[in-house]
C-alpha positions as a Python dict, from the first residue, in 0.01 Angstrom:
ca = {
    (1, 'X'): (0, 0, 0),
    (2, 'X'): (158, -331, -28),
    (3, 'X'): (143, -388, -350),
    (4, 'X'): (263, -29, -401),
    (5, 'X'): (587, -98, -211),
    (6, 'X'): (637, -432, -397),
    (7, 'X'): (634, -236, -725),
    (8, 'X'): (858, 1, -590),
    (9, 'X'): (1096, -229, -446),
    (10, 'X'): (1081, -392, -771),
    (11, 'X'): (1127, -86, -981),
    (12, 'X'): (1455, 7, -757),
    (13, 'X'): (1631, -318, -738),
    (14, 'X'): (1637, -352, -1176),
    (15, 'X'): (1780, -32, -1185),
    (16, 'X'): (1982, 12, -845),
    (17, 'X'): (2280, -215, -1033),
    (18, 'X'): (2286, 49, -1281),
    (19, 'X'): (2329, 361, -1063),
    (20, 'X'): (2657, 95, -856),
    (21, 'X'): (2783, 165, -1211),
    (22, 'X'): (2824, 503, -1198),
    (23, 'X'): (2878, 530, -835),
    (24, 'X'): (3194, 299, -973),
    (25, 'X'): (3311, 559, -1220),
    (26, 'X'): (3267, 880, -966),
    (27, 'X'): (3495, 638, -741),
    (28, 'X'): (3745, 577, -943),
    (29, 'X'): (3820, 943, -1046),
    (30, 'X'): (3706, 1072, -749),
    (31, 'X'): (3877, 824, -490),
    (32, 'X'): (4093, 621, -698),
    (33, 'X'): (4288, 917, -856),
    (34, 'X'): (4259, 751, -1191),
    (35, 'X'): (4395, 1065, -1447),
    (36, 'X'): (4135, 1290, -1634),
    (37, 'X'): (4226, 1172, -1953),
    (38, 'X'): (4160, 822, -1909),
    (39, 'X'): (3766, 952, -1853),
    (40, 'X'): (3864, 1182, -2177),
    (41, 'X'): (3945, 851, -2388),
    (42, 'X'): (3684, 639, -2270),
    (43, 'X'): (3430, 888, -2307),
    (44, 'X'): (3526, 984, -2691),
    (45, 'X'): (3530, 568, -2753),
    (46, 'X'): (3179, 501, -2567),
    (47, 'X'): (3015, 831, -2752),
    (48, 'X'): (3207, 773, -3108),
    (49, 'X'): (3194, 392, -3134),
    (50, 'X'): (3070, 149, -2875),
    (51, 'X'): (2683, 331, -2864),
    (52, 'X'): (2708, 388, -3275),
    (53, 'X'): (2749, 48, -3256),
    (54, 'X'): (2485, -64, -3057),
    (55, 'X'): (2239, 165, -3232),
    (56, 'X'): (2343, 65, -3529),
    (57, 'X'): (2309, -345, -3488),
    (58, 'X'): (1973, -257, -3338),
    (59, 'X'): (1786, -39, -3600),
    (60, 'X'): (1975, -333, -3876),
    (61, 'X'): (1635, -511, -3725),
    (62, 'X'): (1469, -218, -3761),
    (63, 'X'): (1177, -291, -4044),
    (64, 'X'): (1109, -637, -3906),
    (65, 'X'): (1050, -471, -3569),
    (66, 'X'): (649, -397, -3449),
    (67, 'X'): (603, -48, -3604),
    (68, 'X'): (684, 250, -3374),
    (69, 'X'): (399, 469, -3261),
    (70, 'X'): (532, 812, -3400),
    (71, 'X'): (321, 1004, -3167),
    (72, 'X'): (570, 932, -2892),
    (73, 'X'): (733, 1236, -3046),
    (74, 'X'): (400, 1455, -2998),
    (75, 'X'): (396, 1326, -2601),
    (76, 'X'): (812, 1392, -2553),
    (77, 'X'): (839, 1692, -2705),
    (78, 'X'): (535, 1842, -2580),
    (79, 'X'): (623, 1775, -2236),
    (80, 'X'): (973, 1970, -2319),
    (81, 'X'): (759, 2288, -2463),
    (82, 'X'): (537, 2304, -2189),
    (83, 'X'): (839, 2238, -1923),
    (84, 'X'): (1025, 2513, -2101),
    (85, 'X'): (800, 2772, -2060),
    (86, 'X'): (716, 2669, -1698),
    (87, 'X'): (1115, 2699, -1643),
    (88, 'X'): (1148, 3071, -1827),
    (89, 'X'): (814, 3194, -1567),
    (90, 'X'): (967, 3044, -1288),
    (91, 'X'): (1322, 3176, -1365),
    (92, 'X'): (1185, 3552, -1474),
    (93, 'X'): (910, 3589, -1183),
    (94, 'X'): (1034, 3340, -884),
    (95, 'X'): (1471, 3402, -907),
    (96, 'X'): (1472, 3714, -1115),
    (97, 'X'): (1685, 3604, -1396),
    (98, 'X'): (1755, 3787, -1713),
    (99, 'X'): (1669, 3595, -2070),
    (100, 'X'): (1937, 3393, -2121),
    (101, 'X'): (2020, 3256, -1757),
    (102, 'X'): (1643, 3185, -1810),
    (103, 'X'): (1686, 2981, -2110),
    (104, 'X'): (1975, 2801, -1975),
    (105, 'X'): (1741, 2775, -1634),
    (106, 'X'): (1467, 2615, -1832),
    (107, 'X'): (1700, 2375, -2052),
    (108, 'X'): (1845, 2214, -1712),
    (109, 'X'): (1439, 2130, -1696),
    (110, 'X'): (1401, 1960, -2013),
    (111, 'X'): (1767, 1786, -2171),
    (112, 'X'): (1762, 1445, -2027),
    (113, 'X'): (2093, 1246, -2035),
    (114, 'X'): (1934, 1010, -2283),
    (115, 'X'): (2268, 928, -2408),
    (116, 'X'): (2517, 801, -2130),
    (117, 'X'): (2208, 722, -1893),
    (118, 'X'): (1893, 686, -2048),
    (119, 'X'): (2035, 499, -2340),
    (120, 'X'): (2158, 210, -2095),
    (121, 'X'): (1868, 216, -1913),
    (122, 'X'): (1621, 146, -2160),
    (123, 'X'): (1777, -140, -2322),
    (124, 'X'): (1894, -293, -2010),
    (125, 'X'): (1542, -250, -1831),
    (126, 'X'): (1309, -247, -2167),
    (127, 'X'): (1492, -448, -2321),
    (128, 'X'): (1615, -449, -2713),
    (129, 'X'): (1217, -377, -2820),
    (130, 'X'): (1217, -4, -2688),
    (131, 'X'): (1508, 42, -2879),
    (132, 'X'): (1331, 179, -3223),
    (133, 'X'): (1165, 390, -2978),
    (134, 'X'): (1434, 567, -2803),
    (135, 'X'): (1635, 578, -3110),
    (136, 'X'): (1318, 789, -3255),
    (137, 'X'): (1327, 1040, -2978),
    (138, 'X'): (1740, 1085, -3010),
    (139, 'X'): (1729, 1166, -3370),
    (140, 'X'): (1491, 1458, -3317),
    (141, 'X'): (1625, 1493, -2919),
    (142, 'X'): (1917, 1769, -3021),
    (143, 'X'): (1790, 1923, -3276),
    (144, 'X'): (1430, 2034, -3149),
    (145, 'X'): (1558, 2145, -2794),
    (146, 'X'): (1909, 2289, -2916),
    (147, 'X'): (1658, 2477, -3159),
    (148, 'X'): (1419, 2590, -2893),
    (149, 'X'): (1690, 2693, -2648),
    (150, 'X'): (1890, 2891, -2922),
    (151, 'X'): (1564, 3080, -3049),
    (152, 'X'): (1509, 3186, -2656),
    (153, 'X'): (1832, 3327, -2640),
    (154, 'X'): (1870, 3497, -2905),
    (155, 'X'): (1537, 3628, -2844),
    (156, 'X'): (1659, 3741, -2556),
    (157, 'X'): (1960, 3894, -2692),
    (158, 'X'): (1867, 4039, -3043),
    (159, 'X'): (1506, 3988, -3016),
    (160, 'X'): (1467, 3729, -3270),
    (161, 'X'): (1615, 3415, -3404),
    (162, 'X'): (1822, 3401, -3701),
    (163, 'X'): (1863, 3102, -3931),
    (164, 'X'): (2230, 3089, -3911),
    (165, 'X'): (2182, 2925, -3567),
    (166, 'X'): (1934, 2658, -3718),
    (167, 'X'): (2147, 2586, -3946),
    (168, 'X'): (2454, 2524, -3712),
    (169, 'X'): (2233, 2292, -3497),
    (170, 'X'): (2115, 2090, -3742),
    (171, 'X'): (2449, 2059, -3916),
    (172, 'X'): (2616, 1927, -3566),
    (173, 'X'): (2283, 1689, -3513),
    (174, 'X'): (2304, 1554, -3835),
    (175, 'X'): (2711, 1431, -3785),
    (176, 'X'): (2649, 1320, -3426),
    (177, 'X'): (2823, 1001, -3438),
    (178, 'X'): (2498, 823, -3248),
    (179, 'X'): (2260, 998, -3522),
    (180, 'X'): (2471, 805, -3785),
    (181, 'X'): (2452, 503, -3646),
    (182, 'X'): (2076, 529, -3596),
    (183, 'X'): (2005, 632, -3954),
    (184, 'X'): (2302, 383, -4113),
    (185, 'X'): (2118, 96, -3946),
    (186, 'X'): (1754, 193, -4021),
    (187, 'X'): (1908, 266, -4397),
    (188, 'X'): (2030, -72, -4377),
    (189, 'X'): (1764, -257, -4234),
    (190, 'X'): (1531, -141, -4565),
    (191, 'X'): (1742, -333, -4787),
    (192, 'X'): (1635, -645, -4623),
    (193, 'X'): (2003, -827, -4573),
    (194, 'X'): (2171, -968, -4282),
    (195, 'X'): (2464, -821, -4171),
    (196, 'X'): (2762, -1026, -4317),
    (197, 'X'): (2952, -1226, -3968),
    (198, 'X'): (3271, -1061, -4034),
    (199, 'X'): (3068, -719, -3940),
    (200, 'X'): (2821, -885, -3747),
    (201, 'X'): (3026, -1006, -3472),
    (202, 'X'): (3285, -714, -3431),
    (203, 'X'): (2958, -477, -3391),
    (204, 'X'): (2809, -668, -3186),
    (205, 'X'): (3056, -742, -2924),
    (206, 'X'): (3105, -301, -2946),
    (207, 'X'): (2760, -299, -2841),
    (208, 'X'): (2730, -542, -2580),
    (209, 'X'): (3022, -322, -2394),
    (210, 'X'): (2850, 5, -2448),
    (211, 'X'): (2523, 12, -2203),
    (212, 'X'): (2735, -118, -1859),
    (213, 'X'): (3049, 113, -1999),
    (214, 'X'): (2868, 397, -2083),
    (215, 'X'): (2768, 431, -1687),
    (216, 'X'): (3069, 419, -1542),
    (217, 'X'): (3186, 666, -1812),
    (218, 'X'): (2903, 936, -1663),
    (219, 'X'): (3045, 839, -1316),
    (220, 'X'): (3366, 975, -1374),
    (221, 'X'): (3241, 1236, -1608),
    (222, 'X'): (3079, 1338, -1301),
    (223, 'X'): (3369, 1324, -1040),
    (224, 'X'): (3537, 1639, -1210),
    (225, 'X'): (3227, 1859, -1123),
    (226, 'X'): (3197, 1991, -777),
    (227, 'X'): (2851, 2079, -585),
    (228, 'X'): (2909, 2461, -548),
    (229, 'X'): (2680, 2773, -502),
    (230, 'X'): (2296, 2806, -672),
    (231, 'X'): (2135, 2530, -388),
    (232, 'X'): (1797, 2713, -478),
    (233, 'X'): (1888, 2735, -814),
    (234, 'X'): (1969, 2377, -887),
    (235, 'X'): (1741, 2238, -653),
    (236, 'X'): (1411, 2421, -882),
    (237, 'X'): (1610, 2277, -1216),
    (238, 'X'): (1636, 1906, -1069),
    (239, 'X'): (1278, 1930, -963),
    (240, 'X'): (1164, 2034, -1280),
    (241, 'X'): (1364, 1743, -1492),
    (242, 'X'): (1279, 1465, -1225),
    (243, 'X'): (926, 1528, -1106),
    (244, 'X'): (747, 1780, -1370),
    (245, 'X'): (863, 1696, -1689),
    (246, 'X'): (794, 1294, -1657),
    (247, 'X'): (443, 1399, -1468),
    (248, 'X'): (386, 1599, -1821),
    (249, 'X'): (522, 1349, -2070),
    (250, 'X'): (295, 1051, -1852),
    (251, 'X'): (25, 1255, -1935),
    (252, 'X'): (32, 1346, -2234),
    (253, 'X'): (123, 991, -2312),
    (254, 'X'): (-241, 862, -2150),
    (255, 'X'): (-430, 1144, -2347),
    (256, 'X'): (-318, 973, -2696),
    (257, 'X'): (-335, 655, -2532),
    (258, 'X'): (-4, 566, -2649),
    (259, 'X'): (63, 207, -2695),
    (260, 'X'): (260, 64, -2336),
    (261, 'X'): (590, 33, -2528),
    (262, 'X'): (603, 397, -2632),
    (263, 'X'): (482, 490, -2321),
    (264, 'X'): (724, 343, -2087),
    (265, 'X'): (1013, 471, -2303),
    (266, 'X'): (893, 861, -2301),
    (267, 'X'): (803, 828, -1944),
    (268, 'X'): (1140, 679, -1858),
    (269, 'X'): (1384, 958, -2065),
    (270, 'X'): (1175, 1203, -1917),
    (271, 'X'): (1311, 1084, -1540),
    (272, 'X'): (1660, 1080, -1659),
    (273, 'X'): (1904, 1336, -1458),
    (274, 'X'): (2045, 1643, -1618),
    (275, 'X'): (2211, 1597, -1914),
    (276, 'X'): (2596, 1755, -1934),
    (277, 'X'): (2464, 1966, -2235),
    (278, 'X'): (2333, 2182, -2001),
    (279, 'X'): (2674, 2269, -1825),
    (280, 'X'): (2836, 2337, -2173),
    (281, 'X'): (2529, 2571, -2264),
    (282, 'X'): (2585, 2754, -1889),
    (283, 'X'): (2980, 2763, -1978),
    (284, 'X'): (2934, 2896, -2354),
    (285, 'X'): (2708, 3205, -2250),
    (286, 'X'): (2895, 3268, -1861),
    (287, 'X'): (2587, 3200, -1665),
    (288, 'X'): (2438, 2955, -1438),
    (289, 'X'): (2755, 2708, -1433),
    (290, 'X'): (2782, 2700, -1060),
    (291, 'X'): (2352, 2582, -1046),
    (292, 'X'): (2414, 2389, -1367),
    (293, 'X'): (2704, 2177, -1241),
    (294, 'X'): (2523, 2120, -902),
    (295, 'X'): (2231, 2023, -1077),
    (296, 'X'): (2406, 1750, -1306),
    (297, 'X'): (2553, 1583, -1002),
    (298, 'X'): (2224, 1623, -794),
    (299, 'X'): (2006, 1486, -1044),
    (300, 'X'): (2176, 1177, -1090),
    (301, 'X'): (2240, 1116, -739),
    (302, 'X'): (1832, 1165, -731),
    (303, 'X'): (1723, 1007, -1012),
    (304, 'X'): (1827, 692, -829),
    (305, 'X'): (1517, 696, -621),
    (306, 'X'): (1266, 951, -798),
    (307, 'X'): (1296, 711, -1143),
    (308, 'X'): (1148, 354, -975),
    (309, 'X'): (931, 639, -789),
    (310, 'X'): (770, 803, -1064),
    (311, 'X'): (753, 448, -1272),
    (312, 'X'): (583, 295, -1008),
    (313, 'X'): (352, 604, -890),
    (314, 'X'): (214, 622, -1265),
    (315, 'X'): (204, 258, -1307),
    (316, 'X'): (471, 191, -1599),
    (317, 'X'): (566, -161, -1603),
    (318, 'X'): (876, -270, -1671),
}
């Protein structure tokens, strides 16, 4: 039990500074009165150039790095499926919801905020080596669970997919500004040059501001969303993202014996809160937004404690 508690204690004190971050940014919108648009303009420079940037220097190393294991993708993404479906059961027979609140339902369950808080966590926990790794699972992150959530509501609503909405997802994945940065740097990286200093330097010192900036962005993100109605609701989706799906995605990791690297990445996005994705979905169809606002908010609150929890119960080391 000791040594348990030691882990633990470990496990909460490297990522503890992380969550003062955001607490930060919620206080300075929330407390501080700082004006909406100043969490408008940071957030548009943090997503469109300071985490490009990072992502970019990074995969510049990218084919002198140890090879990624690609099956990482297998144990993520088959933790999302299986999560998915859990989340449209739960939704249809346990709270009676119709298709699409059901999709929406299930995609609070599965979209991590690997971007804004999983992003910062891994390289500031894992370090710069799990970078390849989570870089791997954000290139395929929007377009395989913006596809699967689409074809379930449209399912729902015309009773099949159609490719028009493929082909809108993969057209907004593929001029995400952190997608281009992740596939300019790899692209780079094959050539075999260094980056010249003039670029170097500037991209560096982008990227070096991004992780702790990128927190206290969420923070105040986060401030202009208020805990409302859907407590059962919201409580069943933060469950699902925070305990089931990294339970799943640990598992299915230790089945393909993934290497520890790869491991302690998929295990870690899969603990991350909520991701704001989920709101917008709720918002663009008119259901859920009360649950899916709560949710965003609770998770991250949560995923203080249940991260260094689950890390430590399955034995990740980081």
């Amino acid at each position: 039990m000791s040594v348990f508690i030691v882990s633990l204690w470990h496990q909460i004190a490297l990522s503890l500074p992380l969550f003062v971050l955001i607490v930060l940014g919620y206080g300075l919108i929330r407390w501080g009165k700082w004006p909406a648009t100043i969490t408008d303009g940071l957030t548009r420079f943090v997503f469109s150039l300071a985490l490009p940037a990072m992502l970019f220097r990074m995969m510049c190393d990218f084919s002198q790095r140890p090879a990624v294991d690609a099956r990482l993708l297998i144990a993520f993404f088959g933790s999302c499926l299986i999560v998915f479906v859990m989340g449209r059961i739960t939704a249809r027979q346990v709270f009676k919801l119709d298709g699409v609140s059901g999709s929406v339902f299930a995609l609070g369950g599965i979209f991590s905020n690997n971007v804004m808080l999983g992003l910062p966590i891994a390289s500031v926990m894992l370090g710069e080596a799990a970078i390849p790794s989570v870089a791997l699972v954000l290139v395929f992150n929007g377009l395989i669970l913006w596809t699967l959530v689409t074809i379930s509501i449209e399912w729902a609503r015309n009773g099949s997919p159609t490719l028009h909405g493929f082909i809108k997802t993969a057209r907004s994945v593929l001029t995400n500004p952190l997608i281009i940065g992740i596939l300019s740097g790899t692209l780079f990286s094959l050539t075999g040059l260094p980056l010249p200093t003039f670029v170097d330097q500037p991209v560096s010192m982008l990227g070096q501001v991004a992780a702790p900036l990128s927190l206290v962005v969420l923070g105040m993100g986060l401030a202009e969303y208020r805990i409302s109605e859907g407590w059962q609701l919201s409580s069943a989706i933060c469950f699902f993202k925070l305990i089931v799906q990294p339970l799943i995605v640990w598992l299915l990791a230790w089945m393909m014996d993934l290497p520890p690297m790869e491991t302690r990445v998929v295990v870690l996005l899969g603990s991350m809160a909520v991701g704001v994705n989920v709101y917008l979905m709720s918002r663009q169809f008119n259901v859920l937004t009360g649950p899916a606002a709560t949710s965003l908010v609770m998770s991250t609150a949560l995923a203080a404690v249940t991260t260094p929890l689950i890390l430590t119960i399955m034995g990740v080391r980081v």
